[in-house]
N, C-alpha and C positions, 0 to 999 in steps of 0.2 A: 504494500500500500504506500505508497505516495503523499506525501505532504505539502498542502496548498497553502504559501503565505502572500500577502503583500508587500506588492515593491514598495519600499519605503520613501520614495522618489513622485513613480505614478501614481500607484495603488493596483497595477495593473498585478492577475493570477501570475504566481512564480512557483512553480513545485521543486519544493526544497528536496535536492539530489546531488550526489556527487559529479553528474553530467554539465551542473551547471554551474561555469566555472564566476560566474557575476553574483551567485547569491548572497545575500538577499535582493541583489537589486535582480531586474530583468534583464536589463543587458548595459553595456559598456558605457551609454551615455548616461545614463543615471546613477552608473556610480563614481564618475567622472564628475558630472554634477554634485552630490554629495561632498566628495571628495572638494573639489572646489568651496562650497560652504562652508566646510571645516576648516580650509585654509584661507577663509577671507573673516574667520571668525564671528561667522553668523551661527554656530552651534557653537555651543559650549557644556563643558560637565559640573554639574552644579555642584557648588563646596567652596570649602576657604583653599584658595591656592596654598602651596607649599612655602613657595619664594614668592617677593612682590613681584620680582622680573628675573629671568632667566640668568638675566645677562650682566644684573647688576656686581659689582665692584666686592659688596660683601658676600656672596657666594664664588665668586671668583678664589678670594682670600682662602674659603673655606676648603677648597679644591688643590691649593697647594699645599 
């Protein structure tokens, strides 16, 4: 039996299998899409960050 999710992109039927190599999305442009999302920072994971900034000066310090 076969497992029928939504693409989390269209909404369009996606059956979740190891055939298809985009799941959960349907296919390449909506996870692409996504993908894009998360890197223009319109998703995010909710919670207190770790660091204020990545790249800040006092985790730098801590790193050496």
């Amino acid at each position: 039996m076969t497992t029928t999710v939504k693409c989390p992109q269209c909404q369009k039927p996606v059956e979740w299998k190891p055939e298809n190599t985009y799941r959960p999305f349907c296919c390449e442009r909506c996870k692409m899409i996504d993908l894009g999302a998360w890197a223009a920072e319109e998703h995010k994971i909710a919670g207190t960050p770790q660091y204020d900034d990545v790249m800040s000066e006092s985790l730098n310090d801590t790193l050496q």
